[in-house]
PDB file as gemmi writes it, atoms N, CA and C in Angstrom:
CRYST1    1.000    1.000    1.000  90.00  90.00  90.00 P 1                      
ATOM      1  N   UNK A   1      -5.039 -19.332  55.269  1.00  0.00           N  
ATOM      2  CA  UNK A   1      -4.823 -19.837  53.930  1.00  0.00           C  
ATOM      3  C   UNK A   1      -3.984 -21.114  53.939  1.00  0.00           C  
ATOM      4  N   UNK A   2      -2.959 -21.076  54.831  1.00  0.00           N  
ATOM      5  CA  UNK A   2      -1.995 -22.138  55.114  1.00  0.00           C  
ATOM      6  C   UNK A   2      -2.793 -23.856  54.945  1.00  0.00           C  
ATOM      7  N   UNK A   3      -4.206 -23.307  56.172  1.00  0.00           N  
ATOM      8  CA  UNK A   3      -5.185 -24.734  56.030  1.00  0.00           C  
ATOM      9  C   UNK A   3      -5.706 -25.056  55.161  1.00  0.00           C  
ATOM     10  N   UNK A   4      -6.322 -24.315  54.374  1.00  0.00           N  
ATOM     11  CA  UNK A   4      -7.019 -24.735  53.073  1.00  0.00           C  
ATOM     12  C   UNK A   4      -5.147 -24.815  51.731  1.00  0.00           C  
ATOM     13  N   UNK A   5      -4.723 -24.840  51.955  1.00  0.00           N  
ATOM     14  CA  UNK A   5      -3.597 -25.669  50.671  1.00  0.00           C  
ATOM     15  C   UNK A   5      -3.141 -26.929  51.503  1.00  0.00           C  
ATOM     16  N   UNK A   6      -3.031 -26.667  52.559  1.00  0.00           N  
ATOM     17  CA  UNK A   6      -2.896 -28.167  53.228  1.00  0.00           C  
ATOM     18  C   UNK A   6      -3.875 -29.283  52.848  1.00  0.00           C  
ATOM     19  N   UNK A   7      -4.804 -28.882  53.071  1.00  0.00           N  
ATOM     20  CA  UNK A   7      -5.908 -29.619  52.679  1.00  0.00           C  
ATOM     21  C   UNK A   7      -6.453 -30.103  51.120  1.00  0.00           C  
ATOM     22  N   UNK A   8      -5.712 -28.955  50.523  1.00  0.00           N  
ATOM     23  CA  UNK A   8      -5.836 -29.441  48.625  1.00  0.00           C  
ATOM     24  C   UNK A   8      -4.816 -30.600  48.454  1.00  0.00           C  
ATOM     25  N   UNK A   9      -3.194 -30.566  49.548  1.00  0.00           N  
ATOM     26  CA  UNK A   9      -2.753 -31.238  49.228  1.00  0.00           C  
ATOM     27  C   UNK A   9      -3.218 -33.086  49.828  1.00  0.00           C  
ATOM     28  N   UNK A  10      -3.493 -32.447  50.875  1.00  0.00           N  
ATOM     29  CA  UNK A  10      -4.152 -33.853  51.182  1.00  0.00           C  
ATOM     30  C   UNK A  10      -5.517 -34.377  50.881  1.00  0.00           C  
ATOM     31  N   UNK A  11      -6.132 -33.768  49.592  1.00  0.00           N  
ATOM     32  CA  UNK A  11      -7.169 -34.308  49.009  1.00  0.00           C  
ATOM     33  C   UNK A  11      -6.294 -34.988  47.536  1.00  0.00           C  
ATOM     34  N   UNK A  12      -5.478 -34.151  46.910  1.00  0.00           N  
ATOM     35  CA  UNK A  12      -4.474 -34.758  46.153  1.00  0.00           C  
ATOM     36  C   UNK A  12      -3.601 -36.127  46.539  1.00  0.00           C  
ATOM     37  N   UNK A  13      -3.417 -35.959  47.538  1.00  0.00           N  
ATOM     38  CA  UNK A  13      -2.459 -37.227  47.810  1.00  0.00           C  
ATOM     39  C   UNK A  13      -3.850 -38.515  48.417  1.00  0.00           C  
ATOM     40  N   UNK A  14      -5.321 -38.051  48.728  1.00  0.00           N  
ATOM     41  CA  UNK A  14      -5.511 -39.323  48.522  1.00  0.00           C  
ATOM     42  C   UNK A  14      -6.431 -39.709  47.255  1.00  0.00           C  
ATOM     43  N   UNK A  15      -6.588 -38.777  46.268  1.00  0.00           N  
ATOM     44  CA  UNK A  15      -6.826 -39.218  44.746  1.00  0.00           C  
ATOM     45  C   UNK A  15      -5.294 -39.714  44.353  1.00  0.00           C  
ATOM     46  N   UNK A  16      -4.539 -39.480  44.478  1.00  0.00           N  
ATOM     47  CA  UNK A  16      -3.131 -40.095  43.656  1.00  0.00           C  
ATOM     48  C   UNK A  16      -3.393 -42.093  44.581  1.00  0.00           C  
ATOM     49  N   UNK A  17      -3.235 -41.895  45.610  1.00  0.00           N  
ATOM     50  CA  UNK A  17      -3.427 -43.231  46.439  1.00  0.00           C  
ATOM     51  C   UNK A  17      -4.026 -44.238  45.723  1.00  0.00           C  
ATOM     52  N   UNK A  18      -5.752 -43.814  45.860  1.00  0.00           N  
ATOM     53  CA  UNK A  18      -6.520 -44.547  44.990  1.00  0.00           C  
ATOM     54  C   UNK A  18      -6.204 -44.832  43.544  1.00  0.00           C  
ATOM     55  N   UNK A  19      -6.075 -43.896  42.937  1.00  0.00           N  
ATOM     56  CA  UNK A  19      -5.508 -44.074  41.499  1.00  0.00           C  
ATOM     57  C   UNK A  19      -4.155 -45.339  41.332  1.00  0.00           C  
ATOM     58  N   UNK A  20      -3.597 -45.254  42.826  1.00  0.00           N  
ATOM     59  CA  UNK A  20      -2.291 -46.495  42.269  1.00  0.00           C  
ATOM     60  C   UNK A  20      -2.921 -47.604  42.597  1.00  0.00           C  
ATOM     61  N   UNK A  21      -3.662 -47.459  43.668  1.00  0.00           N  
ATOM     62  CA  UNK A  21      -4.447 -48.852  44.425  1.00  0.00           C  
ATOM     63  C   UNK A  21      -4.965 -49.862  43.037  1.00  0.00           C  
ATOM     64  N   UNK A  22      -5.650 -48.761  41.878  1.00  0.00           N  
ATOM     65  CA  UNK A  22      -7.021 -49.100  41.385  1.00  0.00           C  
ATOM     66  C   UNK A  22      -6.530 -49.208  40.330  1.00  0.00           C  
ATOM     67  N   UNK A  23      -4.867 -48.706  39.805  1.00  0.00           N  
ATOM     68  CA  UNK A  23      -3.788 -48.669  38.924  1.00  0.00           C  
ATOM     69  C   UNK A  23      -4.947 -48.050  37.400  1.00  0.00           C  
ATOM     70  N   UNK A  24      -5.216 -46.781  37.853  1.00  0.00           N  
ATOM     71  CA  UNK A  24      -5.572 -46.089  37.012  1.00  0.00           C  
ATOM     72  C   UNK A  24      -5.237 -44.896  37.111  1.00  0.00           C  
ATOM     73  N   UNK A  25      -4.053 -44.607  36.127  1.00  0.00           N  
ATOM     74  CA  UNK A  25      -3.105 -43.660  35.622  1.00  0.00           C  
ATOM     75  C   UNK A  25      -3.889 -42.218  35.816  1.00  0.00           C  
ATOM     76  N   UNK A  26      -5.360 -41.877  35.164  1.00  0.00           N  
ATOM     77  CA  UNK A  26      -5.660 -40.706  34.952  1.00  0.00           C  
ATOM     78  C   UNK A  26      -5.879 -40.206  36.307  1.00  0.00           C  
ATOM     79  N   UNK A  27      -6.729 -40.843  37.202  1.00  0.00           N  
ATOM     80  CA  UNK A  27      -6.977 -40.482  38.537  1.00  0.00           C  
ATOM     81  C   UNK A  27      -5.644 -40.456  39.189  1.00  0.00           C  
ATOM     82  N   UNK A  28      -4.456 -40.688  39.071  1.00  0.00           N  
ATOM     83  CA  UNK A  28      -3.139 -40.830  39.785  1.00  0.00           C  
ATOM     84  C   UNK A  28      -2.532 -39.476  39.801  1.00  0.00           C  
ATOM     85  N   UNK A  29      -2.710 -39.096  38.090  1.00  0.00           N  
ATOM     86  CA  UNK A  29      -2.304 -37.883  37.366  1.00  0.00           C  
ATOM     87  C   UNK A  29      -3.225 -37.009  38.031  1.00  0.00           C  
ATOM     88  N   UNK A  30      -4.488 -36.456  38.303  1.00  0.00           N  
ATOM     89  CA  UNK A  30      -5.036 -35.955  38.318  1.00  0.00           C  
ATOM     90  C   UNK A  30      -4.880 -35.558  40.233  1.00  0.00           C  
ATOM     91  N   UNK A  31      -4.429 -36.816  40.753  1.00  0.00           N  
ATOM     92  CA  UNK A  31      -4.179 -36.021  42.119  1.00  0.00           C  
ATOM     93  C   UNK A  31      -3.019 -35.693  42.420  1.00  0.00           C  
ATOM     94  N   UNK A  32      -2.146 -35.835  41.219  1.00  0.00           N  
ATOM     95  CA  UNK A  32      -0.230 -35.588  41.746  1.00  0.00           C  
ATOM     96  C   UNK A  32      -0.706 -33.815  40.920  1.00  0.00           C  
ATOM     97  N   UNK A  33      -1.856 -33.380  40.415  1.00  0.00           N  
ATOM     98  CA  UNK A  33      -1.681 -32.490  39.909  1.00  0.00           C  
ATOM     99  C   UNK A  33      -2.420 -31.603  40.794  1.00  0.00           C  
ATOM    100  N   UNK A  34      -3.025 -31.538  41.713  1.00  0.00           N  
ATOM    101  CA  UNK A  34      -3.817 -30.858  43.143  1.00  0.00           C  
ATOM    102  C   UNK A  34      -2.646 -31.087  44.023  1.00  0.00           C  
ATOM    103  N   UNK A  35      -2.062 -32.332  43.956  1.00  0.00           N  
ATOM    104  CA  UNK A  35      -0.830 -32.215  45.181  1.00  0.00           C  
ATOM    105  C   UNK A  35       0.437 -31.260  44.627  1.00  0.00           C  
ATOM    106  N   UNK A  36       0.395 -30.752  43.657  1.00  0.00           N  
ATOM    107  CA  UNK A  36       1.415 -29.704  43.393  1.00  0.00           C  
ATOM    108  C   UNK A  36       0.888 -28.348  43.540  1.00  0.00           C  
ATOM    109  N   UNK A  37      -0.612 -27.922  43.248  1.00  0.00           N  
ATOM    110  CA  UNK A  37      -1.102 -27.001  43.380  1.00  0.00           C  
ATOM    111  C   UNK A  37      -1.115 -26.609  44.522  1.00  0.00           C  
ATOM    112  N   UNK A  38      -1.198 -27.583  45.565  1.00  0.00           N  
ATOM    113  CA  UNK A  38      -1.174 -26.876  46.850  1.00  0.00           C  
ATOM    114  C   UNK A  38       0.128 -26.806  47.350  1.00  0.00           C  
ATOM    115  N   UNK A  39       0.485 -27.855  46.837  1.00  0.00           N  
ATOM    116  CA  UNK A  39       2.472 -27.527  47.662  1.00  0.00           C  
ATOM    117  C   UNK A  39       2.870 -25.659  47.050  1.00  0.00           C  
ATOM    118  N   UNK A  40       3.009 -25.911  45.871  1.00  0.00           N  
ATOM    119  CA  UNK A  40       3.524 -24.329  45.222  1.00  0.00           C  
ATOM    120  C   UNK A  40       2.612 -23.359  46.283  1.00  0.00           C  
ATOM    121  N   UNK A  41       1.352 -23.585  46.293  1.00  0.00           N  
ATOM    122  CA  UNK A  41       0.285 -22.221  46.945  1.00  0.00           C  
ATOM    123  C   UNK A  41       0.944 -22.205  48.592  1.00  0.00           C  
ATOM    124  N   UNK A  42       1.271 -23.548  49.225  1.00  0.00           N  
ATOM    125  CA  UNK A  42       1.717 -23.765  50.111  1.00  0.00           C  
ATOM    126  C   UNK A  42       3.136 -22.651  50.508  1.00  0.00           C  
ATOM    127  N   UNK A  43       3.825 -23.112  49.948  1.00  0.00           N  
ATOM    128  CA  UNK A  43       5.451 -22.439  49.443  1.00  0.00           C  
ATOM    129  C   UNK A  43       5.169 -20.791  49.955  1.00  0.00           C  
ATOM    130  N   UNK A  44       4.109 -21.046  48.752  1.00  0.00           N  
ATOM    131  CA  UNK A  44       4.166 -18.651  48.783  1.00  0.00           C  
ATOM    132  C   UNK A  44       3.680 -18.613  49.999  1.00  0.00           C  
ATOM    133  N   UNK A  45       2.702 -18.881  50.165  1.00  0.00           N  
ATOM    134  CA  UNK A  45       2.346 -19.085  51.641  1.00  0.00           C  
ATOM    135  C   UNK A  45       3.062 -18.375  52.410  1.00  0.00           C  
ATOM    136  N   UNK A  46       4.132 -19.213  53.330  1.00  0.00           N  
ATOM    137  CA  UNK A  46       5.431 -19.934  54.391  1.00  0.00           C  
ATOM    138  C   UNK A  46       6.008 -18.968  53.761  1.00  0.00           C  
ATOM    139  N   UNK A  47       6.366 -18.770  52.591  1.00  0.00           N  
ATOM    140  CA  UNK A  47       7.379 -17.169  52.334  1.00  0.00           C  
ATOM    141  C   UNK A  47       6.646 -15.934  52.305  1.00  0.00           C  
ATOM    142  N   UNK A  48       5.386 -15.668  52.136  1.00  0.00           N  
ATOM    143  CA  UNK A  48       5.125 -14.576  52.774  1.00  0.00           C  
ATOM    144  C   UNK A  48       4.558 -14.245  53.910  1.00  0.00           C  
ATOM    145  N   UNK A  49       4.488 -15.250  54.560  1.00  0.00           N  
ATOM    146  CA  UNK A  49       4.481 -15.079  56.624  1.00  0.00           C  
ATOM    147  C   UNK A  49       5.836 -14.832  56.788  1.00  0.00           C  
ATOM    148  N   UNK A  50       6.519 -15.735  56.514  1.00  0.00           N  
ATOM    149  CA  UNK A  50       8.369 -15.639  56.780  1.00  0.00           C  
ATOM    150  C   UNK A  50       8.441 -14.120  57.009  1.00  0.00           C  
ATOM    151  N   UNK A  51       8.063 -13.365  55.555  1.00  0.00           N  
ATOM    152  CA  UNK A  51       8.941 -11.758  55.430  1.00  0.00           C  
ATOM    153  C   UNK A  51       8.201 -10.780  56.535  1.00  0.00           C  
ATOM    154  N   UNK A  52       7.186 -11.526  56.151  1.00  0.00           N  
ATOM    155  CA  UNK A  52       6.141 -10.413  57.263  1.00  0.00           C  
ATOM    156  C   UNK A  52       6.621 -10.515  58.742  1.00  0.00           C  
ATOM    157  N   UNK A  53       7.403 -11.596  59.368  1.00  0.00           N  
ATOM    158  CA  UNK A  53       7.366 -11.583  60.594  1.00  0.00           C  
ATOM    159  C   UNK A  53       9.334 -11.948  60.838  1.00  0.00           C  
ATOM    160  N   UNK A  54       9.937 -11.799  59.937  1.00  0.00           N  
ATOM    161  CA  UNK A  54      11.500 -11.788  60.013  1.00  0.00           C  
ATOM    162  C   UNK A  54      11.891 -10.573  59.134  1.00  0.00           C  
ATOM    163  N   UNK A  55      13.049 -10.454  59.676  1.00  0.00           N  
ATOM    164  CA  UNK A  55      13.761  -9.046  58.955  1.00  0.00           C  
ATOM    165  C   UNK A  55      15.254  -8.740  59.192  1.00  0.00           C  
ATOM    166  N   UNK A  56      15.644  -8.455  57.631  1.00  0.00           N  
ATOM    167  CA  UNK A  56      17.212  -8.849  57.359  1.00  0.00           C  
ATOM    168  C   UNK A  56      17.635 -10.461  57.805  1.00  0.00           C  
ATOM    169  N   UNK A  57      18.925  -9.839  58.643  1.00  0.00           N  
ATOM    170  CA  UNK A  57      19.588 -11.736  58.930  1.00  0.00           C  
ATOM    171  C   UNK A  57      18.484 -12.403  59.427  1.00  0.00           C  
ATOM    172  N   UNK A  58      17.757 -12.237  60.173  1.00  0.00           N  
ATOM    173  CA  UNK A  58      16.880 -13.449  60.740  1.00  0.00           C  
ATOM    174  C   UNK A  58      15.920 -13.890  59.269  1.00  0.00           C  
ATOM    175  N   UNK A  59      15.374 -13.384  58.573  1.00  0.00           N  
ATOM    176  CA  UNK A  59      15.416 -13.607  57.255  1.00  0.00           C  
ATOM    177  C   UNK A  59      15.654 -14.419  56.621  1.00  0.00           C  
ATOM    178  N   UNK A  60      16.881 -14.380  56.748  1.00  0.00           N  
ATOM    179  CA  UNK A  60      17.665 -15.178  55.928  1.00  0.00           C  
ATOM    180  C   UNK A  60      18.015 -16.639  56.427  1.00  0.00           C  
ATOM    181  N   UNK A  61      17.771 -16.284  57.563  1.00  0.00           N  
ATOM    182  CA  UNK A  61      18.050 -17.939  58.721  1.00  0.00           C  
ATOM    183  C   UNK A  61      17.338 -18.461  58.886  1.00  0.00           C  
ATOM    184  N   UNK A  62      15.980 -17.686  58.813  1.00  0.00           N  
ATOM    185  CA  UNK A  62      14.338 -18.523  58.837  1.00  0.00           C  
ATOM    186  C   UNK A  62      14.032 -19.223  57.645  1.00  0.00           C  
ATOM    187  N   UNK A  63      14.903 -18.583  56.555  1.00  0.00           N  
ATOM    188  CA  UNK A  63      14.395 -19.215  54.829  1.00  0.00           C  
ATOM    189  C   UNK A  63      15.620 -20.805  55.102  1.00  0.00           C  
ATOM    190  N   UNK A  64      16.186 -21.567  56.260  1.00  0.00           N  
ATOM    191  CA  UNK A  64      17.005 -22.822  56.184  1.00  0.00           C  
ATOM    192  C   UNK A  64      15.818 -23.579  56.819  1.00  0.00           C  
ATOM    193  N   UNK A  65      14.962 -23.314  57.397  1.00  0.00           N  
ATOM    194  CA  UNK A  65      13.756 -24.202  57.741  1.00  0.00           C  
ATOM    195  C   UNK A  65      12.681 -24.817  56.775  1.00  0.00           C  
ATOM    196  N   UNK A  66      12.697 -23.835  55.428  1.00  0.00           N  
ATOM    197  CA  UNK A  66      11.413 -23.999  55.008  1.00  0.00           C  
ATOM    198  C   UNK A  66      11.629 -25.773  54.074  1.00  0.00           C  
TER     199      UNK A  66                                                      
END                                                                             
């Protein structure tokens, strides 16, 4: 799952690109709004591998990386 939000975000970040290149606002908007969708999907992600594979203090020391 990790690859496919990676990949939303880097289809987002190169619609936002073009959109500044081409300085058209809606296409800019429209990929800063896929580049958040995948960062957040990203996030849960990385925190629920984290829990699944740390426990207690290490836990808690693995969540200073993310």
């Amino acid at each position: 799952m990790g690859v496919i939000y990676t990949s939303i975000i880097l289809i987002g970040q190169i619609f936002f690109c073009i959109g500044v290149s081409f300085e058209n606002a809606y296409v800019a908007i429209f990929g800063r709004f896929f580049f958040g969708i995948g960062g957040e999907s990203l996030n849960i992600c990385m925190t629920t591998l984290m829990i699944k594979w740390f426990q207690g203090n290490e836990l808690s020391f693995s969540q200073v990386f993310i």
